[in-house]
C-alpha positions as CSV (number, residue, x, y, z in Angstrom):
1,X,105.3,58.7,100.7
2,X,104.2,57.1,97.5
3,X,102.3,58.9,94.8
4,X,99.5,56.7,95.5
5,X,99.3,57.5,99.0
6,X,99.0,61.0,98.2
7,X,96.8,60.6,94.8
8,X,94.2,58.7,97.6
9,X,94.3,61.3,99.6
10,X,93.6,64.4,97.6
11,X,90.7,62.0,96.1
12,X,89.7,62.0,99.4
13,X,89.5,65.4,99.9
14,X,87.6,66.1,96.4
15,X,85.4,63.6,96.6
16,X,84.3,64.9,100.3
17,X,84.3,68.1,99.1
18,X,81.3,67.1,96.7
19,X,79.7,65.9,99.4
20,X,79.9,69.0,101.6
21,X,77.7,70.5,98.6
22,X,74.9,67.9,98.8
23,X,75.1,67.5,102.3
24,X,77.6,69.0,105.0
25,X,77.3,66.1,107.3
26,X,77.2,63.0,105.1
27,X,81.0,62.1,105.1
28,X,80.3,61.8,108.9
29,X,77.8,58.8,108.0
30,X,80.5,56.5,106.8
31,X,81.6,55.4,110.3
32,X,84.9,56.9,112.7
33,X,88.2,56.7,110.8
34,X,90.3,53.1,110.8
35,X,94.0,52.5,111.5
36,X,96.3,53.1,114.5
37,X,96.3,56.4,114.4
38,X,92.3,56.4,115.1
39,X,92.3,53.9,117.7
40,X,95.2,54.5,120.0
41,X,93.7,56.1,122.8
42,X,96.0,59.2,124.5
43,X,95.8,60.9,127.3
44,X,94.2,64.3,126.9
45,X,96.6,66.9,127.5
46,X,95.9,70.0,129.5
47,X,96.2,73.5,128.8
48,X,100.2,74.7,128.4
49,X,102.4,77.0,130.3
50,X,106.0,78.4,129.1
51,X,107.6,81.1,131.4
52,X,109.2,83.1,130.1
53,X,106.8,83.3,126.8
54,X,104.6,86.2,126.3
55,X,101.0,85.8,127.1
56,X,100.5,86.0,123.2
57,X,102.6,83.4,121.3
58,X,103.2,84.1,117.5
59,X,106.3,82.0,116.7
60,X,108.5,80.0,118.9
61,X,112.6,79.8,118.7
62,X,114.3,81.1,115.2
63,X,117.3,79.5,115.7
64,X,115.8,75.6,115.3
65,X,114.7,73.5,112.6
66,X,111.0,73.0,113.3
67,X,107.6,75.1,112.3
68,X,103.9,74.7,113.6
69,X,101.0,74.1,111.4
70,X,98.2,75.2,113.0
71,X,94.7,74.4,111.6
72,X,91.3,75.6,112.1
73,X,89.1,72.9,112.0
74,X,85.4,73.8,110.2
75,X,83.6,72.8,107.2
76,X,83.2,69.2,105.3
77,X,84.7,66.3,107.7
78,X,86.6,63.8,105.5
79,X,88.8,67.3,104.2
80,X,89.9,67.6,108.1
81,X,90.3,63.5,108.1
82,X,92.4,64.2,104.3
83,X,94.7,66.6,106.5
84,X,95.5,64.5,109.1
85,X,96.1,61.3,106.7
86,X,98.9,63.4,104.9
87,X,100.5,64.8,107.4
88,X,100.7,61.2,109.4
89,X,102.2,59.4,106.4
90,X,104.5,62.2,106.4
91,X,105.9,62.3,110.1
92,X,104.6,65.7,110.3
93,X,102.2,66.5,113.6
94,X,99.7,69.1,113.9
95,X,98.0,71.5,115.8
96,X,94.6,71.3,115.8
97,X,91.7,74.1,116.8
98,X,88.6,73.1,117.4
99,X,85.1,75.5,116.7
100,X,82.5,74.0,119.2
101,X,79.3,74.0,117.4
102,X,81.3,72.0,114.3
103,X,82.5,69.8,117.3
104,X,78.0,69.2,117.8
105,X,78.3,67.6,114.8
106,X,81.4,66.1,114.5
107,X,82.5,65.1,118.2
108,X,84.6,62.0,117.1
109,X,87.4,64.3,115.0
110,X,88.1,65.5,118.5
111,X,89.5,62.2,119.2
112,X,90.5,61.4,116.0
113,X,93.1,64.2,116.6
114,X,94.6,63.4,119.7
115,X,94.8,59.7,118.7
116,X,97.2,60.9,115.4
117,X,99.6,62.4,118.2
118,X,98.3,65.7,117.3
119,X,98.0,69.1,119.2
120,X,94.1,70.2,120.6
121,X,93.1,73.5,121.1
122,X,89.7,75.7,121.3
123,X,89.0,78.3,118.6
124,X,85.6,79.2,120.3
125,X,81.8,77.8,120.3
126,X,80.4,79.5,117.3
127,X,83.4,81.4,115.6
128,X,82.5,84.7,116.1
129,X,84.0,87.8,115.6
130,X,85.2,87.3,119.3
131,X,87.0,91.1,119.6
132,X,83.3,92.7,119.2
133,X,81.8,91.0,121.9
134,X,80.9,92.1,125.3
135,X,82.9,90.0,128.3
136,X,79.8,88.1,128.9
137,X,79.7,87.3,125.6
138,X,83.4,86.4,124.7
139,X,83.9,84.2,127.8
140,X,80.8,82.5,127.4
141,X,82.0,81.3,123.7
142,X,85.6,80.3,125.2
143,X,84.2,78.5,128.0
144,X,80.7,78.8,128.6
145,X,78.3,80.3,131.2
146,X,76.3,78.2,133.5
147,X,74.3,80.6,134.8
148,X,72.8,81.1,131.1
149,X,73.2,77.5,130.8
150,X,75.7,78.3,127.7
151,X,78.2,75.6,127.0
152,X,81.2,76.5,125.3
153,X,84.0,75.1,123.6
154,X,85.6,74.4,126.3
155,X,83.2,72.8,127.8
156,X,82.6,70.3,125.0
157,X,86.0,69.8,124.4
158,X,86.3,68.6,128.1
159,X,83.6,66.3,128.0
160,X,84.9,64.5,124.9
161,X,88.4,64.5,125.7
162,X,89.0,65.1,129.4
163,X,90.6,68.5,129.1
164,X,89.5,71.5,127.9
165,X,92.2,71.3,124.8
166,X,96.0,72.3,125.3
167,X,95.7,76.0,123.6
168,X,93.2,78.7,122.3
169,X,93.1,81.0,119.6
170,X,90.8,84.1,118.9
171,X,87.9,83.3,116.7
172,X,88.2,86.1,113.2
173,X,91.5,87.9,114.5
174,X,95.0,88.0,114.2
175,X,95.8,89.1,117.1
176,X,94.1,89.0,120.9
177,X,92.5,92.1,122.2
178,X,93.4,92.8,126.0
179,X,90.0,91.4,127.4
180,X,90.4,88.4,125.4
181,X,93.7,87.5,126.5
182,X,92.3,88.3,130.2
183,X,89.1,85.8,129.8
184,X,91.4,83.3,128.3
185,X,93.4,83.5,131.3
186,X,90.6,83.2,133.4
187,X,89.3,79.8,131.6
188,X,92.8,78.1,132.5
189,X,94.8,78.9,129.2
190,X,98.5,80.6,130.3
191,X,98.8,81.9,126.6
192,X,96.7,82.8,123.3
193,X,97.8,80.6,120.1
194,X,98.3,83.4,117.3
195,X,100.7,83.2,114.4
196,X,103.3,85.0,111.7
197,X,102.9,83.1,108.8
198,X,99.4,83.5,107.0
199,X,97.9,80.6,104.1
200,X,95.1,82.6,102.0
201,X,93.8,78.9,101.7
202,X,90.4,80.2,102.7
203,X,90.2,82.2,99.5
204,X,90.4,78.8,97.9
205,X,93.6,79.7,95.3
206,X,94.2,76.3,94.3
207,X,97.2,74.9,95.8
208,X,100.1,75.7,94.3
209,X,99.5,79.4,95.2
210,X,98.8,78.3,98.9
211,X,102.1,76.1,98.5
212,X,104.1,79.4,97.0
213,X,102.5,82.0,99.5
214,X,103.7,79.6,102.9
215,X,106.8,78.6,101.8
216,X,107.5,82.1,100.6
217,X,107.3,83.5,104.1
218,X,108.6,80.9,106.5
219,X,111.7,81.8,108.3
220,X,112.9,79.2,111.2
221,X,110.3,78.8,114.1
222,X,107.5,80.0,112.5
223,X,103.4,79.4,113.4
224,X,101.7,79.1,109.9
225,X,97.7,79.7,109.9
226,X,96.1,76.7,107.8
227,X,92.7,75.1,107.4
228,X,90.6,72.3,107.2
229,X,87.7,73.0,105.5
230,X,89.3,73.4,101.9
231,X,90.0,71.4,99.6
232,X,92.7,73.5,98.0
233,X,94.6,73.0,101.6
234,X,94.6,69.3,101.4
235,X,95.7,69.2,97.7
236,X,98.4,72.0,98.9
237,X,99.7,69.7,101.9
238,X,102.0,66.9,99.9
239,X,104.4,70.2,98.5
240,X,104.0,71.9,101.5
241,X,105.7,69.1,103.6
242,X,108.1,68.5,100.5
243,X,109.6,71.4,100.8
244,X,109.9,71.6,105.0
245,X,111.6,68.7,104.4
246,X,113.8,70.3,101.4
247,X,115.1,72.9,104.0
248,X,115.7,70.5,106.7
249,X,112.2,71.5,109.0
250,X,109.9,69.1,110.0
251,X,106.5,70.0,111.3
252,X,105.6,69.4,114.8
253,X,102.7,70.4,117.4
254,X,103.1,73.9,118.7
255,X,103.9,72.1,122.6
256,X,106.7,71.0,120.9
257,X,107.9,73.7,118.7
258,X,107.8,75.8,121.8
259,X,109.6,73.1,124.1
């Protein structure tokens, strides 16, 4: 990648961070994304299933060369757009989860995704504290409940892509609490997406401190929690993938990093 390439993008991400202050929506007004990435249509993929993994998956093998980005996608939409760019012009693929009420807004980013060869997964509707809620409650954000006629992000993920997204994730935990892990089972997900490898890029640090705190940590095989809505986490991204590449990893979907 040439410095240009990756000037553009962080002035991507600065300049739609500006916007996000005037307006959160407006970068959304400028039309879907261009290029091949945005219009090759793929085939939604479906929730994934590894026997012999634990129903909670936090890293996958130690003994390869590969580590998952994984991504929590909220906040100003050309920063999420800036991501994606970066990691495309760097080979690197990554795993994407969704919130459903910023998917109201924003429904083409779900596509936008799967059409970079990207990972899709659900981190709930509203993005909740999802380990304080009642089963009604938590099932109804990972899913939905017709009943209440409550739509979900699963729900909305399905109807814009065709599946309800390949993994999920707890909404403002670490970790899954027993009755999460047992609703997410019951929506069609074999396993709950956690990680080992925090960012504190939503403490906005600049990114050289984000750079230093994730590469300080990784060890081979690891999940690192990242995301979108930062601008500090786009500027971070060009060292970040410079120095997975310096130690011989390359960054890949979690389906892959587990396969």
């Amino acid at each position: 990648m040439t410095p240009i390439d990756r000037r553009s993008v962080l002035r991507a991400g600065a300049g739609a961070a500006a916007c996000g202050t005037l307006a959160a929506g407006c970068a959304d007004d400028a039309g879907p994304p261009t290029g091949p990435a945005a219009d090759t249509p793929r085939p939604a993929p479906t929730p994934r299933r590894f026997p012999g993994r634990p129903a909670e998956i936090t890293h996958g093998p130690r003994d390869g060369d590969r580590v998952a980005l994984i991504f929590h996608d909220q906040g100003v939409p050309a920063l999420t757009e800036a991501v994606l760019a970066e990691a495309e012009r760097a080979g690197a693929r990554l795993t994407v989860l969704e919130v459903g009420s910023w998917l109201d807004g924003n429904p083409r980013l779900a596509r936008r995704s799967l059409g970079g060869g990207h990972d899709l997964g659900n981190h709930t509707q509203r993005h909740l504290s999802i380990s304080e809620m009642t089963e009604q409650e938590a099932y109804a954000e990972i899913t939905g409940c017709a009943e209440r006629e409550i739509t979900g992000c699963a729900e909305r993920l399905r109807r814009l892509t065709g599946s309800i997204g390949t993994w999920f994730r707890p909404s403002r935990a670490r970790r899954a609490t027993p009755l999460v892990t047992s609703l997410v089972r019951r929506a069609g997900f074999s396993h709950v997406l956690c990680y080992d490898v925090g960012s504190l890029d939503v403490t906005s640090p600049g990114a050289s401190a984000v750079t230093r705190h994730v590469t300080g940590r990784i060890r081979r095989g690891p999940e690192v929690s990242l995301h979108l809505g930062h601008a500090d986490t786009v500027a971070a991204m060009p060292a970040l993938l410079d120095e997975l590449d310096r130690r011989g990893m390359r960054a890949v979907t979690t389906t892959e990093l587990l396969s």
